[in-house]
C-alpha positions as CSV (number, residue, x, y, z in Angstrom):
1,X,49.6,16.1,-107.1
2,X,49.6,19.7,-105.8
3,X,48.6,21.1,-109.1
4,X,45.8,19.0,-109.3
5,X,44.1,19.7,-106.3
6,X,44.9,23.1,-106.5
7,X,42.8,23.1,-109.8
8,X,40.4,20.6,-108.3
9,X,40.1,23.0,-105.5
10,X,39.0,25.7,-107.7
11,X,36.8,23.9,-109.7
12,X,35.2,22.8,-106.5
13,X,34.9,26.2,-105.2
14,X,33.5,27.8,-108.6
15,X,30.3,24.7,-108.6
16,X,29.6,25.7,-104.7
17,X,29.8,29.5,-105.0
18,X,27.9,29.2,-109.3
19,X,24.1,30.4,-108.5
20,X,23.3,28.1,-111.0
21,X,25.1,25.2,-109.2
22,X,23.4,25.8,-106.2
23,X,19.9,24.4,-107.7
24,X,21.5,21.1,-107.1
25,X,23.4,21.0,-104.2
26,X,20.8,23.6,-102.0
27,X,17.7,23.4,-104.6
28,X,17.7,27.0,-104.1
29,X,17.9,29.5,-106.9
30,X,19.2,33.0,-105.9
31,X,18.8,35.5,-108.6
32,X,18.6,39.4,-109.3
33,X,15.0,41.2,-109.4
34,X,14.7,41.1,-113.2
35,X,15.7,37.7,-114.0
36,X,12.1,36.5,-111.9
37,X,10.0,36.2,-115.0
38,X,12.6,34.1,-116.7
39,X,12.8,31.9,-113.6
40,X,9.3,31.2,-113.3
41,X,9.0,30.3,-117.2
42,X,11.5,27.5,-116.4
43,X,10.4,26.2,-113.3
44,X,6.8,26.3,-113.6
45,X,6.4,22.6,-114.6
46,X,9.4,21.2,-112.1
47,X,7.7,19.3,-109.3
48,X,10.0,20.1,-106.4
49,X,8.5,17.0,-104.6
50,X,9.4,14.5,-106.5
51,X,13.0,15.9,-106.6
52,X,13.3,15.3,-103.0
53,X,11.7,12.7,-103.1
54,X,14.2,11.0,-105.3
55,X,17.3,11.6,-103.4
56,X,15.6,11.2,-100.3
57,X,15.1,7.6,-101.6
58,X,18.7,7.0,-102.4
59,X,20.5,8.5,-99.6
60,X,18.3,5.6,-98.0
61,X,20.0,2.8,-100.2
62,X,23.0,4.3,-99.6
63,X,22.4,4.4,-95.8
64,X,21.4,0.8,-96.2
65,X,24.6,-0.1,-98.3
66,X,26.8,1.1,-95.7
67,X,25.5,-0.6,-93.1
68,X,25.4,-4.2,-95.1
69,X,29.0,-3.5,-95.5
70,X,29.8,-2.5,-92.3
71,X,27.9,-6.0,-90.9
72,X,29.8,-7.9,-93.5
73,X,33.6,-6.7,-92.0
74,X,32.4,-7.1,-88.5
75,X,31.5,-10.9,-89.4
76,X,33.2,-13.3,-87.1
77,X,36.0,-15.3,-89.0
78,X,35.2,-18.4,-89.7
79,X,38.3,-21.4,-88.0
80,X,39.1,-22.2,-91.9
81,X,40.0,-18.5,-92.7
82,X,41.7,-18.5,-89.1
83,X,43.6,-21.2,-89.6
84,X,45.3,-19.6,-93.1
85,X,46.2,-16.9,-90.4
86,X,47.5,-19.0,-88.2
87,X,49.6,-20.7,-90.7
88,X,51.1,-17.6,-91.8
89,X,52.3,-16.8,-88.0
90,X,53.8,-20.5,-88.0
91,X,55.7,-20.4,-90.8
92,X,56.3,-17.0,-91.4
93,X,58.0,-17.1,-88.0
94,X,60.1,-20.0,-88.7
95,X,61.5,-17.9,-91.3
96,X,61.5,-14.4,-89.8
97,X,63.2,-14.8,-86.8
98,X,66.2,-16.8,-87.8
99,X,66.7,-14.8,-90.3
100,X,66.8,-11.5,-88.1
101,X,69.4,-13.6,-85.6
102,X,71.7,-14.0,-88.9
103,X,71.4,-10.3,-89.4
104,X,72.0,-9.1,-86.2
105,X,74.7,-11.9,-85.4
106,X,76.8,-9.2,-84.1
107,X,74.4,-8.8,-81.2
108,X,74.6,-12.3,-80.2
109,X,78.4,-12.8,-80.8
110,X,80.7,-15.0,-77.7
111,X,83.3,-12.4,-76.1
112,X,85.8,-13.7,-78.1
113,X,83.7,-12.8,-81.4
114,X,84.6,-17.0,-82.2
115,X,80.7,-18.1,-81.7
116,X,77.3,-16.8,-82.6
117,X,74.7,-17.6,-80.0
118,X,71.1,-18.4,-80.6
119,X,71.7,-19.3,-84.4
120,X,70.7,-22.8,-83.6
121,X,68.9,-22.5,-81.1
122,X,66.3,-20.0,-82.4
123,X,65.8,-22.6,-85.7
124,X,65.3,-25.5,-83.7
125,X,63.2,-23.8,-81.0
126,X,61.1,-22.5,-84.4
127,X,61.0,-25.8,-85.6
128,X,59.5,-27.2,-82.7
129,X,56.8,-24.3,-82.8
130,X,55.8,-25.5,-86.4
131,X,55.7,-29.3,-85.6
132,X,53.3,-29.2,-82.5
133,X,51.4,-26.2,-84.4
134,X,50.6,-27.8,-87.4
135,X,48.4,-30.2,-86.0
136,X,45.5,-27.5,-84.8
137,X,46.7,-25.9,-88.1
138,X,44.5,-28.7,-89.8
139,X,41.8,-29.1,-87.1
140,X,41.1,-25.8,-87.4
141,X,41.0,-25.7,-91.6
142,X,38.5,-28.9,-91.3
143,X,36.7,-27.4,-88.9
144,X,36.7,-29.6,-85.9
145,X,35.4,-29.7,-82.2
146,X,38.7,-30.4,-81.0
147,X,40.5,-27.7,-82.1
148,X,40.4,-25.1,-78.9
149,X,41.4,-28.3,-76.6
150,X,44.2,-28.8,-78.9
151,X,45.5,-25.0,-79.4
152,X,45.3,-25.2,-75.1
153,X,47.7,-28.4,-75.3
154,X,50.0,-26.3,-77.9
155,X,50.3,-23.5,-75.7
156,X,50.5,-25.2,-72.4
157,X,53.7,-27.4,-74.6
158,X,55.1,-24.1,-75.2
159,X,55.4,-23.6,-71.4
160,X,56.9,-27.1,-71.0
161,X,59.6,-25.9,-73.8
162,X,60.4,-23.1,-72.2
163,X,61.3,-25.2,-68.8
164,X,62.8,-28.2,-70.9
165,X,65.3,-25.2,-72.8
166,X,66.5,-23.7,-69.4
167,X,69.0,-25.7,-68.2
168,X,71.0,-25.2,-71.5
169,X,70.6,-21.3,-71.6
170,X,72.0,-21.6,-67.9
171,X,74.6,-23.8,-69.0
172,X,75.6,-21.0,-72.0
173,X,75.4,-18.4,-69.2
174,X,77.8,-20.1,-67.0
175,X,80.3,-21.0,-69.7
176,X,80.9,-16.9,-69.4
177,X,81.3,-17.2,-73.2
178,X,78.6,-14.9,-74.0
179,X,77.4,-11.4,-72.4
180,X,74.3,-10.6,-70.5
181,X,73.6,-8.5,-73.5
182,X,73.0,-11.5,-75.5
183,X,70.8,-13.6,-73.6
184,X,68.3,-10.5,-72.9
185,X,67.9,-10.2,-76.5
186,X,67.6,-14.1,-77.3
187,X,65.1,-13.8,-74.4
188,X,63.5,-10.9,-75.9
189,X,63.1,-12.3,-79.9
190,X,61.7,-15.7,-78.6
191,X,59.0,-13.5,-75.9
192,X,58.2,-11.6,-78.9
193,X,57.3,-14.8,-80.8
194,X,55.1,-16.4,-78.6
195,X,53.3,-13.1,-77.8
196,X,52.2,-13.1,-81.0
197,X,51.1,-17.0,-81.4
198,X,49.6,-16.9,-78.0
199,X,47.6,-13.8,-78.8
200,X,46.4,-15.2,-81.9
201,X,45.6,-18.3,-80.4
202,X,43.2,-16.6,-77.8
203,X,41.9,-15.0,-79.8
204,X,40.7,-18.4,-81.4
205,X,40.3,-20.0,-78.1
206,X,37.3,-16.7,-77.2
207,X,35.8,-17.0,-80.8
208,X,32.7,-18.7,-80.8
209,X,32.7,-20.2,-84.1
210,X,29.9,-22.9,-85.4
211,X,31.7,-26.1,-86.1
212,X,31.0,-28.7,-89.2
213,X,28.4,-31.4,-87.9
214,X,29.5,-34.8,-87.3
215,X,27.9,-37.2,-90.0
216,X,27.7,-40.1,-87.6
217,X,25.6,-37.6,-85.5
């Protein structure tokens, strides 16, 4: 790689710095005193105008192409192409994070180094996510009116979760089994998880997507 753009480099340098280059890039010819005749022999029927012209017209198109492009990546997503996002988060997080607990057991180990905390808890917590999930999942992929009113409900049953789950993280705390280490970081992994469905899902919930017309309408 270093050889090459050293040689690219100089190749690059020779074409700006080449009098005869220049034409192209500057349509300017520089040249000594005696070389005028020959320069006027070989110009003489060139018509400058056209030549600008010409690029003048494709630096246009290309002006144009980049902004088509541009338009066409800042196109609002439509809730079909969400919703293969949205399944990814689901189910890529039902994966991802018990996996990382069975990793990093050794951070959720009892004081005794008998039990591993969070194990369980984190699948079936997971599990939950995907079940409730699942069912704007396909709202959104068929493109229905309900489906912001339903991602609301999801979220706001998230909330309910997290109150439903307390008691029993209280009751592990109490048991003195486990450290305080362990709990922040179970708290931690499963903030980190809903921070990302919730953002995602807000992100749907501000969209203003055109949904599919009702036949019966």
């Amino acid at each position: 790689m270093l050889l090459k753009t050293v040689a690219l480099s100089q190749i690059g340098g020779y074409l700006k710095n080449n009098r005869w280059c220049k034409i192209y890039y500057d349509h300017t010819i520089e040249l000594d005193d005696e070389d005028d005749d020959w320069v006027e022999k070989q110009t003489k029927n060139v018509d400058y105008n056209k030549i600008k012209e010409k690029y003048a017209k494709e630096m246009e198109q290309d002006e144009q192409d980049d902004e088509d492009e541009y338009e066409t990546e800042k196109a609002p997503m439509t809730l079909p192409q969400l919703s293969v996002r949205l399944g990814i988060i689901i189910y890529g997080e039902l994966i991802l994070f018990p996996i990382l607990i069975q990793i990093f057991s050794n951070l959720f180990e009892s004081m005794d180094m008998q039990k591993v905390f969070a194990t369980k808890d984190i699948f079936v917590l997971c599990i939950f996510t995907a079940f409730i999930w699942t069912i704007p999942l396909f709202y959104m992929y068929y493109n229905q009116k309900a489906t912001k009113k339903i991602i609301a409900c999801c979220m706001i049953g998230e909330l309910i979760r997290i109150l439903v789950y307390l008691p029993s993280l209280m009751k592990y705390y109490n048991s003195h089994e486990y450290s305080i280490r362990v709990f922040i970081f179970f708290i931690l992994i499963d903030i980190i998880r809903l921070l990302i469905l919730f953002t995602f899902a807000i992100h749907v919930l501000k969209s203003e997507q055109e949904y599919a017309p009702n036949p019966r309408d």
